[in-house]
C-alpha positions in Angstrom: 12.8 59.5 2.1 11.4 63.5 2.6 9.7 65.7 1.1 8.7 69.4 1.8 5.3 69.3 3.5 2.5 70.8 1.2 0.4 73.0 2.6 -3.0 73.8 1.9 -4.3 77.2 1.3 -5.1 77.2 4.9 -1.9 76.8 5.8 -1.9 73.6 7.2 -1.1 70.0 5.9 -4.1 67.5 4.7 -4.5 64.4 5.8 -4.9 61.7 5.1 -1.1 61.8 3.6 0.2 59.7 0.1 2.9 57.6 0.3 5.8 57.9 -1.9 5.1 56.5 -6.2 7.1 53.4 -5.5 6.9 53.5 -1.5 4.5 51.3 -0.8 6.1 49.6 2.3 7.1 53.2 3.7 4.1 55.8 5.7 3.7 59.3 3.5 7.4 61.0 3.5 5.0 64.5 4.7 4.9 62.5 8.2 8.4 62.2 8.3 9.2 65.8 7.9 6.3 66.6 10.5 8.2 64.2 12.9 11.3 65.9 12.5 10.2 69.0 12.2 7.2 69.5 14.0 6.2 66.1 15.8 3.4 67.9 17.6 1.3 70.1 15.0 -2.1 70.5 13.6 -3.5 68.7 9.8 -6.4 69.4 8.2 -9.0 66.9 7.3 -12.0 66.0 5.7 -14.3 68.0 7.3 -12.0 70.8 7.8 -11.4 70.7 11.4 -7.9 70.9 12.5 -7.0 67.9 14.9 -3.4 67.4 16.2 -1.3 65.1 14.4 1.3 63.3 17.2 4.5 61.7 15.2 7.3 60.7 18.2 6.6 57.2 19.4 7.7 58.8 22.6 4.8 60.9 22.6 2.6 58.4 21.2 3.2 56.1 24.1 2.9 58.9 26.4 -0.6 60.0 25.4 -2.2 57.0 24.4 -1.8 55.6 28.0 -3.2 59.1 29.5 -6.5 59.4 31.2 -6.9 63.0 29.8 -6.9 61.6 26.1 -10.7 60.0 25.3 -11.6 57.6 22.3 -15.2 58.2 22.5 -16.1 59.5 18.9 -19.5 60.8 20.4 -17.1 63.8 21.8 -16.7 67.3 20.4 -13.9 68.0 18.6 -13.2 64.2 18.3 -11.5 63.4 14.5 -13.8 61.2 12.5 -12.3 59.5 9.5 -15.2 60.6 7.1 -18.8 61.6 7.3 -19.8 58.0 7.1 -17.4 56.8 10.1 -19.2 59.9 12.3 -22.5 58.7 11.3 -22.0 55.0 12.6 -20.1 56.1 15.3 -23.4 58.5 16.9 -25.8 55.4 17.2 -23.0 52.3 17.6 -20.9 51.9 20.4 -18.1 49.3 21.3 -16.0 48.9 24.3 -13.4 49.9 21.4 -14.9 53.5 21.6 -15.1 53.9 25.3 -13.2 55.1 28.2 -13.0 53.4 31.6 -14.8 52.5 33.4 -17.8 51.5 31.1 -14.7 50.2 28.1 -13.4 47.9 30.8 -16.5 46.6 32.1 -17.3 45.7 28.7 -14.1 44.3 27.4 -13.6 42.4 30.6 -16.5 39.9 29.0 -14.9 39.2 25.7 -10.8 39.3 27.4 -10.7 35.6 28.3 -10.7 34.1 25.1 -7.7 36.1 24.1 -5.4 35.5 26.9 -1.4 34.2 25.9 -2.6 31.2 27.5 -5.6 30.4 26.0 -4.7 31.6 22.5 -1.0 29.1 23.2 -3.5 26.4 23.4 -4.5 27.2 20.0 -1.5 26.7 18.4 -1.9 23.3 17.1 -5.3 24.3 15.5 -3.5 27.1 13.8 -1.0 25.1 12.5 -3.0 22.1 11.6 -5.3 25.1 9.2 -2.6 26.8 7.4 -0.3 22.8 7.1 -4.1 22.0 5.0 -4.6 25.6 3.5 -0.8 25.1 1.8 -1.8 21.3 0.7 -4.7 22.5 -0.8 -2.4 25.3 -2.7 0.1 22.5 -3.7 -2.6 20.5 -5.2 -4.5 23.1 -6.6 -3.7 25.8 -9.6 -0.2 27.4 -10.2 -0.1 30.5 -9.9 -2.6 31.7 -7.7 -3.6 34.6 -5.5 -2.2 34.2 -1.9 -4.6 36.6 -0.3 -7.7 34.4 -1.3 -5.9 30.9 -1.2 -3.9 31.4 2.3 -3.8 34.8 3.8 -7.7 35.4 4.0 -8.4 31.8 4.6 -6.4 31.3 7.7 -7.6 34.3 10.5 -11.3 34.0 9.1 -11.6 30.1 9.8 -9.7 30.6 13.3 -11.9 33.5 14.1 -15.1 31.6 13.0 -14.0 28.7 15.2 -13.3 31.2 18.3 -16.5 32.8 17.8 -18.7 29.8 16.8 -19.8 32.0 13.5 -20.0 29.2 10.5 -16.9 29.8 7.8 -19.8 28.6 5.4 -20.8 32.5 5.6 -17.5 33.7 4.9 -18.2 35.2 1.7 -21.1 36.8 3.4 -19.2 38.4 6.3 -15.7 39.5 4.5 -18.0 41.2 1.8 -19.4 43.5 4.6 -16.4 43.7 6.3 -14.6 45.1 3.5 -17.1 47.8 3.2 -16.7 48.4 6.6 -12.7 49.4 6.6 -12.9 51.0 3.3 -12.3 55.0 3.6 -14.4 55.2 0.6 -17.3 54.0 1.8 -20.4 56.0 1.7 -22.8 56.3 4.8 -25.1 54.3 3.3 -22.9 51.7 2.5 -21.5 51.6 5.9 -24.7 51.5 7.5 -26.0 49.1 5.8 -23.2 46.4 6.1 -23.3 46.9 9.9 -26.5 46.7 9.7 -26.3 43.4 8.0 -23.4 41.8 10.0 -25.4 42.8 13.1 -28.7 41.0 12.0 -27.0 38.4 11.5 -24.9 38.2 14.8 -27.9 38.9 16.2 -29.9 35.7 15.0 -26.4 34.1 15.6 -27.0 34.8 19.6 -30.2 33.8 19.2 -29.8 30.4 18.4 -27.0 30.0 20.9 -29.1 31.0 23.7 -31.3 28.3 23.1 -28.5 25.8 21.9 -25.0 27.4 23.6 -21.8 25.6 22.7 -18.2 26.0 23.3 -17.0 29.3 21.6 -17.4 33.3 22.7 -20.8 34.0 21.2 -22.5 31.7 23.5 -20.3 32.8 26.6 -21.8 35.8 26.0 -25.5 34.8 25.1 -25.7 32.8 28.1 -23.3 34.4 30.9 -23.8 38.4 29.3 -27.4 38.6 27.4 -29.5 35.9 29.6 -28.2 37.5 32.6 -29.7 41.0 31.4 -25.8 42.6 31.1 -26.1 43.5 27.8 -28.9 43.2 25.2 -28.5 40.9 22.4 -28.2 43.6 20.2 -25.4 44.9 22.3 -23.6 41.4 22.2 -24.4 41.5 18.5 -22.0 44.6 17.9 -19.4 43.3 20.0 -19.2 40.2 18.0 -19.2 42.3 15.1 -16.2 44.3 16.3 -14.3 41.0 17.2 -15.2 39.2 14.2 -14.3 41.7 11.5 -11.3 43.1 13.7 -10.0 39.2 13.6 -9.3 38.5 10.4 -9.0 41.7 8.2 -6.0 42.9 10.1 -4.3 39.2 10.0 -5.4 38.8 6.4 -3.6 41.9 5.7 -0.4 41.1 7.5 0.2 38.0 6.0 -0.2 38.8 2.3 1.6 42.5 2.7 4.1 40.6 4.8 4.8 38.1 2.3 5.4 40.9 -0.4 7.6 43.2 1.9 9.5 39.6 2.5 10.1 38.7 -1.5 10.9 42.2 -1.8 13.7 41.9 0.4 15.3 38.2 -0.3 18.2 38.1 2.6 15.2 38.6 5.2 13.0 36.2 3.7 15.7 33.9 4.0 16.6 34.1 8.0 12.7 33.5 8.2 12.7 31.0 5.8 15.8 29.0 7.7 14.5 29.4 11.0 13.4 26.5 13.2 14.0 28.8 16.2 10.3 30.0 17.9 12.0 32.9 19.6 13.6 34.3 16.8 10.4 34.0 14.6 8.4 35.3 17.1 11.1 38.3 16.9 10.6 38.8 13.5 7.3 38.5 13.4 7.3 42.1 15.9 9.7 43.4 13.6 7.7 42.8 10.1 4.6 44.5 12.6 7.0 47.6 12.9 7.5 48.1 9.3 4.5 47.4 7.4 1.8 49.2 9.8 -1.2 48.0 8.1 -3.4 50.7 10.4 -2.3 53.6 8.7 -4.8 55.9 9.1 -3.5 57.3 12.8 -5.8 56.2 16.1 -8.3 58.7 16.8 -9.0 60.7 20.1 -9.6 63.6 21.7 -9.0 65.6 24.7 -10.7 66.0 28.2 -8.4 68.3 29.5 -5.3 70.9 28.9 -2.0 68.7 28.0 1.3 70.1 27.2 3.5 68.6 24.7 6.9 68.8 23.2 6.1 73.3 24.2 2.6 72.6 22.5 -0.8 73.0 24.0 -3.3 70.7 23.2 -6.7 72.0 24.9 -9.8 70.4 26.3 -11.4 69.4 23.1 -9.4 69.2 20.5 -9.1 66.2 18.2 -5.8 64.1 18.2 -4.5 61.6 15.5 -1.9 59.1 16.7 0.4 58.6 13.6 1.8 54.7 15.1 3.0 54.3 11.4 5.8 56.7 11.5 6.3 56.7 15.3 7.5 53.0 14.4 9.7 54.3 12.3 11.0 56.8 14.7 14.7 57.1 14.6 15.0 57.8 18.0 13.6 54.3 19.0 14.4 52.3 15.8 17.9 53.2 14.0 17.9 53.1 10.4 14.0 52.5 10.7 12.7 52.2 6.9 15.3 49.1 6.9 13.4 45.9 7.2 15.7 43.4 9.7 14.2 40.9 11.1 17.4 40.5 14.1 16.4 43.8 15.7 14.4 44.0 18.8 10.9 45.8 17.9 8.8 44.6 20.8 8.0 48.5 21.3 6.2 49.4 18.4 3.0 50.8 18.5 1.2 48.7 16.0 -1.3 47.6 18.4 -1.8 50.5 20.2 -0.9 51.5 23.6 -2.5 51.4 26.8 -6.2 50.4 28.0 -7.2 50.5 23.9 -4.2 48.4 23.0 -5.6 46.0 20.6 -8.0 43.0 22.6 -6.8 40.5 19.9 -2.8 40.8 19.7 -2.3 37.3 21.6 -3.8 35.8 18.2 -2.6 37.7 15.6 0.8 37.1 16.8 0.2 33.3 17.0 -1.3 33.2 13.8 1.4 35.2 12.4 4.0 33.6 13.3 2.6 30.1 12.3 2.0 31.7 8.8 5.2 33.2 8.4 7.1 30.2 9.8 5.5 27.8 7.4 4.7 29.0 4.4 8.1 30.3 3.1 9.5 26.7 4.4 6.7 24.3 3.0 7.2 26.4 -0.8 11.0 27.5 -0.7 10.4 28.5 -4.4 7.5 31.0 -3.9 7.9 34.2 -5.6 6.0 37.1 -7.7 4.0 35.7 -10.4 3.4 39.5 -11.9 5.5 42.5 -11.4 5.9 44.4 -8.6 4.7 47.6 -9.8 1.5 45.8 -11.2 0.4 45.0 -7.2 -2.8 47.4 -6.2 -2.4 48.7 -2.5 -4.8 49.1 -0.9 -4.5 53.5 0.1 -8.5 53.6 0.1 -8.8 51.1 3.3 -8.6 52.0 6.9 -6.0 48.6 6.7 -3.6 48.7 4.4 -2.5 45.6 2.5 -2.7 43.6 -1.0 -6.4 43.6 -3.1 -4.6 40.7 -4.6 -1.1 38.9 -4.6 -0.1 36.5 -7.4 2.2 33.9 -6.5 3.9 31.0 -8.3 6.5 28.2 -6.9 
């Protein structure tokens, strides 16, 4: 679908974007004309400034994996995503908001965990959560929402685990963490649930100094924070990033997923059918391609004077990455806004690309496709249990998804 870009008085587009009334699978049909038309071109946003907006997937790719192209949002001209996002982002920092060398230094210490290898080995845990989260649906009321009974469920007890952070405070962290990746949020808000998550990593470390066990929090009391590498404080951000990072994303998958899936009942049923890990690992990539779930473009800015596509992007000006319609480029994806699940998306961008790509993509993919796989198989019968139009999206959210998804069987 396209659309005439609007303009603002200024004479440039605003963004954030809206999608399309009816849409809601599909990024804003204003990025699609700016790919087409002009991939490499400037948006206005909140604050006024006027970052570059980068829509080709070639270019994407390109730039995300350049050395000239910084994500540290302490930087002039970087693009904040509201006041409140600048205001955390002067006095926290993560490895996620660093350049090399000091971002790989840090991520080195929480990359282990993550690896294919050791997140294969969790497979059977994973599947052993959602076989009991679907029991405990089966047993329990009909209908019900999805996104509290399985999709938020299943990445916040595997997280917890990893991390050794008790699911009995799941109510506690998800609260914060929603605050967190809400666009509405004020600075306040924001502050105070990071505030509040941290305290409480914090204390968290803490307690495994004294008493480590096996999971990432006390790797990192006792190899990063007794060892004088990092502070406790600093460890307690880290685990802050990882542990809301791990499960809103995943959360939002599987529930958005699931409606993109019933929306669209020949694909549900190759999934559905499937005993086959490679193709559900396929379609797992695939279903990543189309839905997008971080929609609000990756933020940087530049150290130095890049050409692209006849443009000039100059030492200090801000640049959004748009990875929701670069994977639906039609020079890398034909017939892109076409959900199907047979074709070969392994080179989306929804993770990111280069050194920033996302720590955590080793999991989410195992968790996803256990989800995926199992769900639609263990309840062939599961469908809508209100109407379509009647499902709240969530455009307000730095991660898009499902506030709620009401399902019967």
């Amino acid at each position: 679908m396209t659309e005439t870009v609007v303009d603002t008085p200024t004479g440039l587009p605003e963004h954030p974007m809206p999608r399309a009334t009816g849409c809601p699978f599909d990024p804003p049909p204003a990025l699609r004309t700016l790919q087409s038309e002009r991939p490499v071109s400037r948006v206005r946003i909140w604050d006024g400034s006027s970052p570059w907006m980068i829509t080709r997937h070639e270019d994407v790719r390109a730039l995300l994996g350049d050395p000239r192209i910084s994500a540290d949002p302490r930087r002039p001209g970087y693009p904040h995503r509201s006041a409140a996002t600048q205001e955390r982002d002067r006095t926290r920092t993560t490895f996620l908001t660093l350049d090399d060398p000091e971002h790989a230094r840090l991520r080195r210490m929480v990359t282990a965990p993550f690896t294919i290898r050791k997140v294969e080995a969790l497979r059977p845990s994973v599947q052993r959560i959602v076989d009991d989260l679907i029991e405990e649906m089966l047993a329990g009321p009909n209908p019900i929402d999805l996104v509290e009974a399985f999709a938020l469920p299943l990445p916040s007890l595997v997280i917890c685990a990893l991390l050794g952070v008790p699911y009995e405070r799941h109510d506690f962290f998800q609260r914060h963490s929603r605050v967190l990746v809400r666009r509405t949020s004020t600075r306040e808000e924001l502050l105070a649930a990071s505030e509040a998550l941290t305290d409480y990593l914090d204390d968290l470390l803490a307690a495994k100094l004294a008493h480590p066990e096996d999971d990432v929090l006390s790797q990192l009391a006792v190899q990063r924070v007794a060892t004088g590498e990092l502070t406790r404080r600093q460890a307690a951000e880290m685990g802050v990033l990882l542990l809301v990072a791990g499960h809103e994303t995943t959360a939002n998958m599987i529930a958005l997923g699931t409606v993109a899936l019933l929306r669209n009942p020949d694909q549900l049923a190759l999934l559905r059918d499937c005993e086959d890990p490679k193709t559900v690992a396929s379609a797992v990539e695939e279903l990543l391609r189309y839905l997008n779930i971080v929609h609000s473009g990756r933020r940087r800015v530049a150290l130095e004077d890049i050409e692209v596509d006849g443009e000039l992007i100059r030492a200090g000006d801000g640049v959004i990455f748009a990875n929701d319609i670069a994977n639906r480029d039609p020079g890398i994806f034909p017939d892109p806004d076409r959900l199907d699940l047979t074709r070969d998306a392994r080179r989306h961008v929804a993770f990111g690309y280069g050194v920033h790509q996302c720590l955590g993509q080793p999991l989410a993919r195992v968790e996803l496709q256990v989800a995926y796989s199992t769900l639609y198989s263990r309840i062939p019968t599961l469908a809508l249990a209100t109407d379509f139009d009647q499902l709240e999206f969530k455009h307000d959210g730095f991660v898009y998804g499902v506030y709620e998804l009401p399902v019967s069987w």
